[in-house]
C-alpha positions in Angstrom: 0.0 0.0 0.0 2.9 2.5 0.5 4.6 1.6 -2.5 1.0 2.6 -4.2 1.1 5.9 -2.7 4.2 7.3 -4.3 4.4 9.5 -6.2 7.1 8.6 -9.0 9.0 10.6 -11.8 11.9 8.3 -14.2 14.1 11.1 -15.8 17.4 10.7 -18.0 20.6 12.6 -16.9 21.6 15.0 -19.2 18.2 15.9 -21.0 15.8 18.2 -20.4 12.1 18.2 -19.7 9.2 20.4 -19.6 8.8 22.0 -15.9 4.9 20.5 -16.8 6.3 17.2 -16.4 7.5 17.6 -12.4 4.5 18.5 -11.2 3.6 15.1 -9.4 6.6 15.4 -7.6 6.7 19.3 -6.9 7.4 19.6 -3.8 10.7 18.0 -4.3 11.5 19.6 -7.7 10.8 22.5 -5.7 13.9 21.4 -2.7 16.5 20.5 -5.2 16.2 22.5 -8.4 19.2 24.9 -8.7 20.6 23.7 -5.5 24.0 22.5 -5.7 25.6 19.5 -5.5 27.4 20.7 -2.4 24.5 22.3 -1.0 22.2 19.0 -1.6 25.0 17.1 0.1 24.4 18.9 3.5 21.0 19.0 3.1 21.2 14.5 3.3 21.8 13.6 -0.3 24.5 11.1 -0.8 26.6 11.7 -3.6 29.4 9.1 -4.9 32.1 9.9 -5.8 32.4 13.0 -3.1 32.7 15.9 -4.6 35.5 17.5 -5.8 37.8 15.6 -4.3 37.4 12.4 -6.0 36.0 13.3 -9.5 37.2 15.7 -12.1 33.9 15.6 -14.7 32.0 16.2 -11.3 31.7 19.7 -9.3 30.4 22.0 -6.2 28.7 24.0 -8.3 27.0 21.0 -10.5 23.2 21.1 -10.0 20.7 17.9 -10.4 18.0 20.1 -11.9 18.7 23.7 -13.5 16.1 25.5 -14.6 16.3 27.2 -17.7 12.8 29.0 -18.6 10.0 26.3 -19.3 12.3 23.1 -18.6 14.7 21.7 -16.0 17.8 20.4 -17.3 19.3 17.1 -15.6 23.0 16.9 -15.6 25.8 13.9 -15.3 24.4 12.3 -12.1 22.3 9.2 -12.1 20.2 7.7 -8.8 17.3 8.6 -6.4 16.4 11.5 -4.7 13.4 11.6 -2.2 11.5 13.8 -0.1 8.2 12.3 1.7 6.1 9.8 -0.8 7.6 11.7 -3.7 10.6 9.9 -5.8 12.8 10.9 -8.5 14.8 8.8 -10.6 17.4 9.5 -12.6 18.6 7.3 -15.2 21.2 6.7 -17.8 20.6 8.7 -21.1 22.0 5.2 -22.7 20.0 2.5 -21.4 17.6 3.3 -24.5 13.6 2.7 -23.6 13.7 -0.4 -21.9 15.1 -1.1 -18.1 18.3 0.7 -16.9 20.4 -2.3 -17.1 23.8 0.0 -17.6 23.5 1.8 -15.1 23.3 -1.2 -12.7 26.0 -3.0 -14.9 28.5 0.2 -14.1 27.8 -0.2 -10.8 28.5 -4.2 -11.1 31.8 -3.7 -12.8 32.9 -0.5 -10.8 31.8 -1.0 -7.3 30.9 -4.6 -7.3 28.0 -4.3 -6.7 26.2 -7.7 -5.5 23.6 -8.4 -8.7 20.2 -8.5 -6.6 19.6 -4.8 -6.8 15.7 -5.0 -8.6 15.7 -2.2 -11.4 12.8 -3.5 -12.7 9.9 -1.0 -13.3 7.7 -2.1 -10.4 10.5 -1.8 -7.7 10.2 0.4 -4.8 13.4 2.8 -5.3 13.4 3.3 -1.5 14.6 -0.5 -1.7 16.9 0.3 -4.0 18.2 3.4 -2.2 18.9 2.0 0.9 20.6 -1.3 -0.9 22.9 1.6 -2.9 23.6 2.4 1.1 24.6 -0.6 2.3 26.6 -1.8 -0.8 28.4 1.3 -0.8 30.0 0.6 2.5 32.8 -2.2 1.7 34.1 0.3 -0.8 34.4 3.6 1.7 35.8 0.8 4.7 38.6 0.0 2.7 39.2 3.3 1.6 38.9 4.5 4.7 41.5 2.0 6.4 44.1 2.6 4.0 45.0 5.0 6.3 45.1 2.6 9.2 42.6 2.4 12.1 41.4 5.9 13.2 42.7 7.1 16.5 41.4 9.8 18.9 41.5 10.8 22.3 38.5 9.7 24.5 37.8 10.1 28.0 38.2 6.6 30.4 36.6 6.6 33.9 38.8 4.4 36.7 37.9 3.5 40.0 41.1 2.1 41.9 44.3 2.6 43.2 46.9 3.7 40.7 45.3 7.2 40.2 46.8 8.9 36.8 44.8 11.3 35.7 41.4 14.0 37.4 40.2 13.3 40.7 36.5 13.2 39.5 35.4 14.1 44.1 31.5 13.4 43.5 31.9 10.0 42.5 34.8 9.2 44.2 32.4 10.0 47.2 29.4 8.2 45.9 31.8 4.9 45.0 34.0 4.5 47.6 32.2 5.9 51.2 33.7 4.7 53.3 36.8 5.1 51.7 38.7 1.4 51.1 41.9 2.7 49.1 40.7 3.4 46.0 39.9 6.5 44.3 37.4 7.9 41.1 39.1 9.8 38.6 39.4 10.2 34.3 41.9 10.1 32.2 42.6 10.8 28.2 43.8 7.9 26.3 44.9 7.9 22.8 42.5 4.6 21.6 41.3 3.0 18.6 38.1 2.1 20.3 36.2 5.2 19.8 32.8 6.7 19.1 33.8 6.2 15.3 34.9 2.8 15.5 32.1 1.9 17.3 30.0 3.2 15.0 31.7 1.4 12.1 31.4 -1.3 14.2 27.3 -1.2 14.6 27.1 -0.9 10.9 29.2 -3.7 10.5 26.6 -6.2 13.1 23.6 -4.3 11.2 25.0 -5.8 7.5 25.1 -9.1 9.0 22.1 -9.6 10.0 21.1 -8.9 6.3 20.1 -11.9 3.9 23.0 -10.7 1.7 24.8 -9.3 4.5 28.2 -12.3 4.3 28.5 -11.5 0.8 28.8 -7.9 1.3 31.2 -7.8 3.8 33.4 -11.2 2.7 34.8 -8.5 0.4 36.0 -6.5 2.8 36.9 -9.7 5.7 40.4 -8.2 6.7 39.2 -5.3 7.5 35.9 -5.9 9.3 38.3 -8.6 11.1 40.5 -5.6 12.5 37.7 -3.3 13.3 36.2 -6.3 15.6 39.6 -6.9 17.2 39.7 -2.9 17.5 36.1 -2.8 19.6 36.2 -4.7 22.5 34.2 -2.3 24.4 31.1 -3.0 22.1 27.9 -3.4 23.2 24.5 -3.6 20.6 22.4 -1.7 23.4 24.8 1.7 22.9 23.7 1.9 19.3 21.2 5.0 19.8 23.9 6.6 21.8 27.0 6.0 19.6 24.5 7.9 16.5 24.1 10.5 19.0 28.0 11.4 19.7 29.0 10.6 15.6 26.2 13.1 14.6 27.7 16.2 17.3 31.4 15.0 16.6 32.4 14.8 12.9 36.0 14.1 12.1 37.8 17.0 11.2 41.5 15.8 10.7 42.5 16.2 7.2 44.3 13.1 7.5 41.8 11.3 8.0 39.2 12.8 5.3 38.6 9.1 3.7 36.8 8.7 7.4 34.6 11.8 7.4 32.5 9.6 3.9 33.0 6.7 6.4 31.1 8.2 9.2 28.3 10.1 7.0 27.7 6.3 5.2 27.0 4.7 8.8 24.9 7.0 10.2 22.8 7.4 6.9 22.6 3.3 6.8 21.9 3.1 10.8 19.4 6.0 10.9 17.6 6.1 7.7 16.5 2.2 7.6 14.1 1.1 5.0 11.5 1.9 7.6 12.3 5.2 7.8 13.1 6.4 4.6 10.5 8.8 3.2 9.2 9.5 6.9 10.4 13.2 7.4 8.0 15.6 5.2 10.2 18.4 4.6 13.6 15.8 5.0 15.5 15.3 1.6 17.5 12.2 1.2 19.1 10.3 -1.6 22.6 8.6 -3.6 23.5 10.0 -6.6 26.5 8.8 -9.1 28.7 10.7 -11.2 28.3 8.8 -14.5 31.4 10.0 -16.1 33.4 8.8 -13.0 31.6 5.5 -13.0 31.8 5.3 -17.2 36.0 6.0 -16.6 36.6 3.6 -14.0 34.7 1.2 -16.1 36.5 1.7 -19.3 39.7 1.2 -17.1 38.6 -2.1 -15.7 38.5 -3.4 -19.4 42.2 -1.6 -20.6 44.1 -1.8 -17.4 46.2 -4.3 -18.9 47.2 -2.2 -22.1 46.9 1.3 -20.8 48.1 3.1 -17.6 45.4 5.1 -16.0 46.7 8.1 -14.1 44.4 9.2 -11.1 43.6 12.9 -10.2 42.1 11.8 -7.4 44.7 10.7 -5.4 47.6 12.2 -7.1 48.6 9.1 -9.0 50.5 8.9 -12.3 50.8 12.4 -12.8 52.3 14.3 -15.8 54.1 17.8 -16.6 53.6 19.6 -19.9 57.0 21.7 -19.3 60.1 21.4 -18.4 60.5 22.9 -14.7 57.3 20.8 -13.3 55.4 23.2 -14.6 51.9 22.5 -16.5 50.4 19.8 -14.5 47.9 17.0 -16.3 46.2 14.1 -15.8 45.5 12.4 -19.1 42.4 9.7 -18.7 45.0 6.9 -20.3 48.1 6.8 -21.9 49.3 3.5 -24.0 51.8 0.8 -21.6 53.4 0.1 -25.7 56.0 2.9 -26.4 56.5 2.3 -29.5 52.9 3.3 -31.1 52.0 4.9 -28.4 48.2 5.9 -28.2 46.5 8.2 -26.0 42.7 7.8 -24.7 39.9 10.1 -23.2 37.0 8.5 -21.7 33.9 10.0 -22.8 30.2 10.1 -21.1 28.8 11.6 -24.1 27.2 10.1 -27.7 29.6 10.6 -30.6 28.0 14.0 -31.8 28.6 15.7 -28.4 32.6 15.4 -28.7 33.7 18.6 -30.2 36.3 21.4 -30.2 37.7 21.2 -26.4 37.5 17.7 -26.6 39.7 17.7 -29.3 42.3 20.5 -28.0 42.6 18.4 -25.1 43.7 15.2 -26.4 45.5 16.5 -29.5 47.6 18.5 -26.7 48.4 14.9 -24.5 49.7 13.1 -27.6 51.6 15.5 -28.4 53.2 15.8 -25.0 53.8 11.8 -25.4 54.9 11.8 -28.9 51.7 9.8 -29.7 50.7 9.4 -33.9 47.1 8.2 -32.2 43.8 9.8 -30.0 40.9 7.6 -29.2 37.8 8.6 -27.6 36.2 5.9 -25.6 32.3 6.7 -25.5 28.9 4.8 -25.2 27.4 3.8 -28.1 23.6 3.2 -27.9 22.7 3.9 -31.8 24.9 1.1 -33.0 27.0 4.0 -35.0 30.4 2.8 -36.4 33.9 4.2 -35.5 34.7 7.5 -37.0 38.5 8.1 -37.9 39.7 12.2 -38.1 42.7 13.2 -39.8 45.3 15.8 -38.5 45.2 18.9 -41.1 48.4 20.1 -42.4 49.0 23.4 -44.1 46.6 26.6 -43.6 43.7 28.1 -46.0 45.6 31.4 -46.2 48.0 29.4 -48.3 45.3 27.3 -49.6 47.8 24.3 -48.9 45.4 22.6 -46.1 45.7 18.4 -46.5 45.0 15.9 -44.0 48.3 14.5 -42.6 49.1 10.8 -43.3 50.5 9.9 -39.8 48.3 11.8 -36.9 44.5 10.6 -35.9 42.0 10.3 -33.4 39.4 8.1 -33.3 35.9 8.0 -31.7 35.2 4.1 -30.6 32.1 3.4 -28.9 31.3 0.5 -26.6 28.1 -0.5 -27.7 25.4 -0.7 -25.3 23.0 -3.3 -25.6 18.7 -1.9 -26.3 15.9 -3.9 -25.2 17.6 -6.8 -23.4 14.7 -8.6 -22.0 16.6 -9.2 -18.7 19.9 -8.1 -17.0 21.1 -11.7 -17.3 20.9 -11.1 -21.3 21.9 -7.5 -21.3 25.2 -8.6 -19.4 25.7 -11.5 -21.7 25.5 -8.8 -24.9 27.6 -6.5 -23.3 30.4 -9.1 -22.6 30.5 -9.3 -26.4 30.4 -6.0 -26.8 33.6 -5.3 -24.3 35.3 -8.2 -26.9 35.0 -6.0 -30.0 35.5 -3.1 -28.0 38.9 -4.3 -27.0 39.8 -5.8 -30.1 41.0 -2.2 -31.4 43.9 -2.1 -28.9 45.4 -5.1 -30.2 49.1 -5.7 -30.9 49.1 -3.9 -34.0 46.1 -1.8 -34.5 47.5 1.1 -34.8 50.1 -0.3 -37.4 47.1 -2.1 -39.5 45.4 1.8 -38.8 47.9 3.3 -40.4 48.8 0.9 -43.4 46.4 2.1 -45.7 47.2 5.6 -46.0 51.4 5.1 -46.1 52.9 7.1 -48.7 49.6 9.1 -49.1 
């Protein structure tokens, strides 16, 4: 009956609609339409990956919905948003008119996702948003404890002998009239078993108890094993009051940033449980995915054997136009084979949207690595073919202008499976897909590329 009283609106990202077309979820058009990522974030919207820092396609300034006279414009996020019994969801732009099998199969190959999220038409997305929750959290835990176990002061209370730290008189009184040698007082301790641990902790025994909850966190085993080693003091009873000292007490150490997502993850999964989501009238909530991030990592996952994939994010792999250190760039990839070298762009866009910047930008990287070939690695969902552009030589004001013989770049699309019946058929089309897909980085390609136009 609950699921009957929503009220539901599909969009695509990066289209536009008629405002007309929101009204049966106005209310929450009205809370997030030319709001900010970053203010959307603070306001309980989930986005992955976090802003700024993680993503360069993504931005503070990014909106879900812009309005631009009659119509809202969606941009490059994909997910649910919801706000009382009113639900938006936002698709990919490439999963055709059918089911959006992609955008679960990005998540599958990305995030490894566990394949028993229901993106079928008649699913409640509140299931689905708090699954996106849970699933999420193997990823940010091991992110998170790259950086080791987090470590903080906290405040122990001691009743005996060898007194170290504040008399603490009123219950020394209470605890030891008449007095019998020992003596109430506190002390700070540097300790791993903390308010945040503990709170990683609860999440941890909440995900168990879950049908799927093994096969979540048997991903992440090491680091859930440390985490229970590292929480002796926990007790199941202290849940409502761990939420309550995570919610006043964010972590502010830089060092530990990866923990800040940590934190903001558990207390969404152990406060907003299926239950509850939807509950609060006015209360936004939500996840939302950066599909250019998510299409990039995936495009990696396929190359990462043939192509090194420098990483803005963390500072990983990265390049210098000049001499001096100066002109700092992270190029999407850049070919493993020196000797025909290629350098790739990922693309979340169809074919026609890659244009002039697009081409400045990769034109500049292979000529920084001496590289005779571009590609552009987009989604292909109109079954278009591979289009080849040659480099121009000469200039019209001589009238001289030819296409080179030696330079290119190439759009290749992975093409995306239409109107699979099922996600068990739409992943077996799009294994075939990722075959031909990788078939044009094969020993040679750009040789056999090439051949036809020698001595043009």
């Amino acid at each position: 009956p609950e699921v009957m009283r929503m009220k539901l609106l599909r969009i695509k990202d990066n289209s536009q609609q008629k405002k007309d077309a929101f009204s049966q979820v106005a209310r929450l058009t009205g809370k997030i339409a030319d709001k900010t990522l970053e203010q959307l974030e603070r306001e309980g919207i989930f986005v992955f990956p976090e802003i700024v820092k993680d993503a360069r396609d993504i931005t503070r300034d990014q909106m879900v919905l812009q309005s631009v006279n009659d119509v809202y414009h969606s941009s490059n996020v994909m997910g649910f948003v919801g706000c009382g019994d009113e639900r938006l969801v936002i698709e990919s732009r490439f999963c055709g008119t059918g089911e959006d099998h992609f955008f679960q199969y990005l998540l599958d190959k990305v995030l490894d996702f566990p394949n028993i999220v229901d993106l079928e038409s008649d699913a409640d997305p509140d299931n689905r948003l708090f699954s996106f929750l849970l699933f999420l959290f193997p990823y940010y835990l091991k992110t998170a404890m790259r950086k080791g176990l987090f470590k903080t002061y906290i405040c122990r209370r001691y009743n005996d002998w060898n007194v170290k730290g504040t008399v603490d008189f009123a219950r020394h009184i209470e605890q030891n009239t008449p007095f019998l040698g020992k003596v109430a007082y506190s002390q700070r301790e540097f300790s791993y078993d903390n308010d945040l641990m503990e709170l990683v902790r609860h999440t941890i025994e909440f995900i168990k108890r879950k049908p799927y909850g093994n096969r979540l966190l048997v991903k992440v085993k090491d680091e859930v094993a440390i985490v229970i080693d590292a929480t002796p003091g926990y007790e199941s009873c202290n849940r409502r009051k761990i939420i309550e000292q995570n919610k006043k007490n964010a972590v502010r150490h830089a060092y530990f940033k990866e923990y800040l997502t940590l934190q903001r993850l558990c207390l969404l999964i152990l406060r907003h449980q299926k239950h509850q989501l939807g509950s609060g009238v006015r209360q936004i909530y939500g996840i939302l995915f950066d599909g250019a991030w998510l299409w990039e990592e995936y495009i990696s996952s396929l190359i990462d054997d043939k192509f090194y994939h420098p990483m803005n994010k963390n500072g990983s792999g990265a390049q210098r136009l000049f001499d001096g250190n100066v002109g700092l760039i992270y190029p999407d990839f850049i070919s493993r084979d020196t000797g025909e070298r290629i350098i790739a762009d990922a693309k979340y866009k169809p074919t026609d949207n890659i244009g002039n910047r697009d081409y400045l930008q990769v034109l500049a990287y292979m000529f920084r690595f001496d590289a005779k070939a571009g590609y552009y690695l987009y989604p292909e969902a109109g079954g278009a073919d591979d289009r080849k552009l040659w480099m121009n030589r000469g200039s019209t004001y001589e009238d001289d202008v030819i296409p080179r013989n030696d330079v290119f770049v190439i759009k290749h699309g992975l093409k995306i499976p239409n109107n699979a019946p099922n996600y068990a058929e739409f992943v077996a089309r799009m294994k075939i897909s990722e075959q031909e897909f990788r078939r044009a980085f094969s020993p040679g390609a750009e040789a056999a590329a090439l051949a036809p136009y020698a001595g043009k």
